[in-house]
N, C-alpha and C positions, 0 to 999 in steps of 0.2 A: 595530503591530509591537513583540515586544519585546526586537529584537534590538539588539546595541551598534552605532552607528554608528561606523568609522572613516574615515577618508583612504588609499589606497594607491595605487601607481603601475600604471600599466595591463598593466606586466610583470610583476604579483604580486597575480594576481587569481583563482587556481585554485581555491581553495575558499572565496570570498564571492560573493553577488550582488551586481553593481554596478551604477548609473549613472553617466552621462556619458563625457565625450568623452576625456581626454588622464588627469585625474584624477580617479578614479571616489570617491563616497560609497560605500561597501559594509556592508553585513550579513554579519558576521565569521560563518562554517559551520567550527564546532570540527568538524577530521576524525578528532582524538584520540577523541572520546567516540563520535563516529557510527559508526569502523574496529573501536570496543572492543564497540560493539553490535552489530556487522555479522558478526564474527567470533561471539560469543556466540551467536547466532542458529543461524549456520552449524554451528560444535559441535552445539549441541543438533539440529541435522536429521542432521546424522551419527552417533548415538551409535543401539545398535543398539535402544534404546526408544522411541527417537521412533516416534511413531503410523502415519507415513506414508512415513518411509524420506525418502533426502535429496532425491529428486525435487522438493517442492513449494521446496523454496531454489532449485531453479533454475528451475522452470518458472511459479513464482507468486511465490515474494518479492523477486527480482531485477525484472521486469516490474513490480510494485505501486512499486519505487521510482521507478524508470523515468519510468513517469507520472506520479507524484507530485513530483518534483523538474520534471518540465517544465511541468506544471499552475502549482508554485508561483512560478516563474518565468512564466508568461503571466502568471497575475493577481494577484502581488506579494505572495504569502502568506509566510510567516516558515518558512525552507527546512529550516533545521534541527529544526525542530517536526514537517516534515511527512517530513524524510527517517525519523529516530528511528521516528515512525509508524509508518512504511510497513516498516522492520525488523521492530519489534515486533509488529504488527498481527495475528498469527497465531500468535504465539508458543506461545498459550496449548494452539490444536488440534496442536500438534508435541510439546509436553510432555505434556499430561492429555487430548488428543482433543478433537471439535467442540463436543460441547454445551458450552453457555456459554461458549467460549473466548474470546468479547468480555471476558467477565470474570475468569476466569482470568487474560488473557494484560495486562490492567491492572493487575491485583496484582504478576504476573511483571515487570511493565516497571517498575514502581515499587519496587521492591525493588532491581532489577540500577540502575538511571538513582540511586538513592540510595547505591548503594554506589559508584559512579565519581561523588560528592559534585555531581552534578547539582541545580542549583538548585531548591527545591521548588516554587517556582510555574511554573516550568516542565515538571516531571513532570507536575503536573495537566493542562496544555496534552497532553501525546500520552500521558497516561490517558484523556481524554475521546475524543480520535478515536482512539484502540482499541475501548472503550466503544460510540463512534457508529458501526463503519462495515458492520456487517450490515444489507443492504439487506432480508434476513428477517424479520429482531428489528420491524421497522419504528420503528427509533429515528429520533432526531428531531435533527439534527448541527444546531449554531447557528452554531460560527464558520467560515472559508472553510478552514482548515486539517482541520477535521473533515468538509468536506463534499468536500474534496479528497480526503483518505484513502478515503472511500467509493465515489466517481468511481474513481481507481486502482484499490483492491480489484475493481469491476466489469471495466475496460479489460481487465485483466490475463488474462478469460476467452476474449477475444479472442485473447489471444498461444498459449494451451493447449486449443486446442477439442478435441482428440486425448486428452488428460487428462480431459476432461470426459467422453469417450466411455469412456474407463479406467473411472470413477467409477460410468457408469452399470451397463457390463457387468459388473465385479468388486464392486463395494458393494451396489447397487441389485438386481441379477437382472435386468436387463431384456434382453426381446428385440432386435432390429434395428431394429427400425420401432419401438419405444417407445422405446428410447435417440433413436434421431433426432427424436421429438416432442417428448422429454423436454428433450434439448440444445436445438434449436429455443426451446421456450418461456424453457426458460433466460436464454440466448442473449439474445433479446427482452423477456424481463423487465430483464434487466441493462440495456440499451440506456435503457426506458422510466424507469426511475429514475435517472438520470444529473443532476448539479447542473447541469453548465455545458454550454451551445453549445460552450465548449471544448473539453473531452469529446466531444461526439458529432463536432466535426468531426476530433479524433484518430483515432476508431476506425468513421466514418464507409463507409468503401469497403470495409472487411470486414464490416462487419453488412448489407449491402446484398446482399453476395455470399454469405453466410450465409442471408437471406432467401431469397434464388434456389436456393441450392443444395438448401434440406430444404424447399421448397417440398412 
């Protein structure tokens, strides 16, 4: 972890993760730099050049934090590394479109994360799980906070199956029965590359029901 430790009372605990009982150890989560990138994000899905219109801010980058912030809290990963991610994580397909947007959207986050004097080693930290978390690219995530953004990135397909079906019949061409194979597989692919039992037991009862349903 390389977040700061402090001391606070358990009546002033809104934006750190803590342990313990009366007075908690906590991992200090700056809401100043997360609000300033949350907001950034949100402009740029608003503005009338983004790729995709402001839909995917709420039906996929609100859900990716979602997960990500509860992921980082199940298995102790450094929250604020993972929330920034989960903002950033797409940024690149809402400004310049899909291809490459891993990479794009690393350059993009390192440019804004450096101009709100965000510490540089910590940029590198959610440049790399931007970087790592196309489960396409087939990259290779090393630490839990990158293998978390990729986890979330998945879940999140879960919360938008309807979007997915958008995707297929407006982007793709596809008929009814190729849309539902295509989602299906989708669907299922997502599932099979997941990092954590965590993970699958989040999104567990809807992919079960997903299987049954395009059976």
């Amino acid at each position: 972890m390389t977040e700061t430790a402090i001391v606070v009372p358990a009546s002033n605990r809104s934006s750190t993760k803590c342990i313990g009982p009366s007075l908690f150890i906590c991992y200090n989560l700056n809401m100043d730099i997360v609000n300033e990138i949350k907001n950034f994000v949100e402009e740029e899905s608003s503005k009338p050049e983004s790729k995709y219109g402001y839909e995917p801010f709420v039906f996929h980058f609100i859900p990716v934090v979602k997960y990500a912030q509860e992921l980082a809290e199940e298995l102790g990963a450094d929250k604020e590394i993972v929330t920034l991610a989960a903002w950033l994580h797409d940024i690149g397909s809402v400004m310049h479109g899909r291809e490459d947007h891993h990479l794009t959207g690393a350059k993009i986050a390192e440019e804004k994360l450096r101009e709100l004097n965000y510490p540089e080693e910590r940029i590198e930290l959610v440049k790399k799980c931007i970087l790592n978390h196309r489960g396409s690219q087939e990259n290779n995530p090393q630490t839990i906070e990158e293998k978390i953004i990729s986890d979330a990135d998945a879940l999140s397909n879960f919360d938008n199956i309807p979007g997915i079906f958008k995707a297929a019949f407006v982007y793709e061409n596809l008929t009814q029965e190729e849309a539902k194979e295509a989602v299906r597989k989708k669907l299922d692919n997502k599932w099979n590359k997941l990092y954590f039992n965590n993970s699958k037991n989040i999104i567990r009862p809807r992919y079960e029901a997903v299987m049954i349903l395009f059976k």
